[in-house]
C-alpha positions as CSV (number, residue, x, y, z in Angstrom):
1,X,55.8,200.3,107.0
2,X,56.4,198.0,109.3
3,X,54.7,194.5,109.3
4,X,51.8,193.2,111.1
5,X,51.6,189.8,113.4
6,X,48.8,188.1,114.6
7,X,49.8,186.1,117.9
8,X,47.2,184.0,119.3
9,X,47.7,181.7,122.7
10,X,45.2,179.5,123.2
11,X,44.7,179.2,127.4
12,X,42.3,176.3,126.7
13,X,40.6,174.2,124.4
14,X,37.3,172.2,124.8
15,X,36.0,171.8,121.2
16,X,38.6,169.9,119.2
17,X,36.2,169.8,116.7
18,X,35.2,172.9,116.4
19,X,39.1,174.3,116.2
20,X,39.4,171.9,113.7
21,X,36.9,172.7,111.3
22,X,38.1,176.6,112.2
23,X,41.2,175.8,111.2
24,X,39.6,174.3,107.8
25,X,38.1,178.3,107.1
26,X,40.6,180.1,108.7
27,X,44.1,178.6,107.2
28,X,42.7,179.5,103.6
29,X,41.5,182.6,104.4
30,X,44.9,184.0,106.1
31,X,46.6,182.1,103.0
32,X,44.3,184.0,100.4
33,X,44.6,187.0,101.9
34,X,49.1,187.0,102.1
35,X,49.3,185.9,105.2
36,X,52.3,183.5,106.2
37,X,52.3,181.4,109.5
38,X,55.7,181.5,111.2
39,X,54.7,179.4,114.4
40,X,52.2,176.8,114.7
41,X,52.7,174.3,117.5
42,X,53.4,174.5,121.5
43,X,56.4,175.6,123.5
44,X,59.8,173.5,123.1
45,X,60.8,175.0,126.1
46,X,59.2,177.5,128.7
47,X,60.7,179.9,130.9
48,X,60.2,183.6,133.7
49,X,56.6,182.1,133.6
50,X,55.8,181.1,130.7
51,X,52.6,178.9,129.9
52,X,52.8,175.9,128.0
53,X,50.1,176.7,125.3
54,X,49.7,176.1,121.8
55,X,50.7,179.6,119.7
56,X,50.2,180.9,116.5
57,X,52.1,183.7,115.1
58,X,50.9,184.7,111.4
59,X,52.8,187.6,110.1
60,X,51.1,189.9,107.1
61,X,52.8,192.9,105.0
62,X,51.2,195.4,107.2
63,X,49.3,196.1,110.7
64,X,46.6,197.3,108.8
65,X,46.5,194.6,106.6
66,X,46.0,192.0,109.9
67,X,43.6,194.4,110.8
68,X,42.1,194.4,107.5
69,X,41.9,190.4,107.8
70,X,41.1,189.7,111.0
71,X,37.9,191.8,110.5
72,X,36.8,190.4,107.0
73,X,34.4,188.1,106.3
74,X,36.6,185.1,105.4
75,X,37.9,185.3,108.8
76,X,34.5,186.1,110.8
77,X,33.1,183.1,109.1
78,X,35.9,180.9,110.6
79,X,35.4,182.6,114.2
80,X,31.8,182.0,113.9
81,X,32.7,177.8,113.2
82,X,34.9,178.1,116.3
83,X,32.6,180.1,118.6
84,X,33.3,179.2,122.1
85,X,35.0,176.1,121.5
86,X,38.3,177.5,122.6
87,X,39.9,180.3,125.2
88,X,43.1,182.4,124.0
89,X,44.6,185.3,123.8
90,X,44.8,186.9,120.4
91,X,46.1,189.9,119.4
92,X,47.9,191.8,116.9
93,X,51.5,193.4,117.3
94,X,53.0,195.9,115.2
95,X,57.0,194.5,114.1
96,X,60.2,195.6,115.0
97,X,61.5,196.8,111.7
């Protein structure tokens, strides 16, 4: 089966605090649950229009699994700390092989 990825762009953020104390919930959740984080961080380089945004990539064993995370109450807890303090673009992406 092929592995899962979350991929989250984040268009905007005007609640430092709030993604930080998201990030306090979330990391340990995504970490308890066999999650790995391949990219944290903003673009090195951007090109064919691409936007200069911080991304997140988390990668799990299977799609269901980031499913099965995303949806749990570890995670919803952390959303709920973050509420509307950021914009992005999150969604999860079934891997190549």
């Amino acid at each position: 089966m092929a592995k899962g990825y979350w991929i989250s762009c984040y268009r905007s953020i005007s609640n430092p605090e709030a993604l930080a104390a998201y990030a306090k919930l979330a990391g340990p959740a995504i970490l308890a649950a066999g999650g790995r984080f391949v990219v944290r961080g903003t673009p090195a380089k951007t090109y064919e229009h691409g936007l200069n945004q911080r991304t997140v990539v988390v990668e799990f064993e299977t799609v269901p699994k980031a499913i099965e995370v995303h949806d749990g109450p570890a995670y919803q807890a952390a959303l709920k700390v973050l509420g509307s303090g950021v914009e992005r673009d999150f969604r999860v992406v079934e891997g190549a092989g």
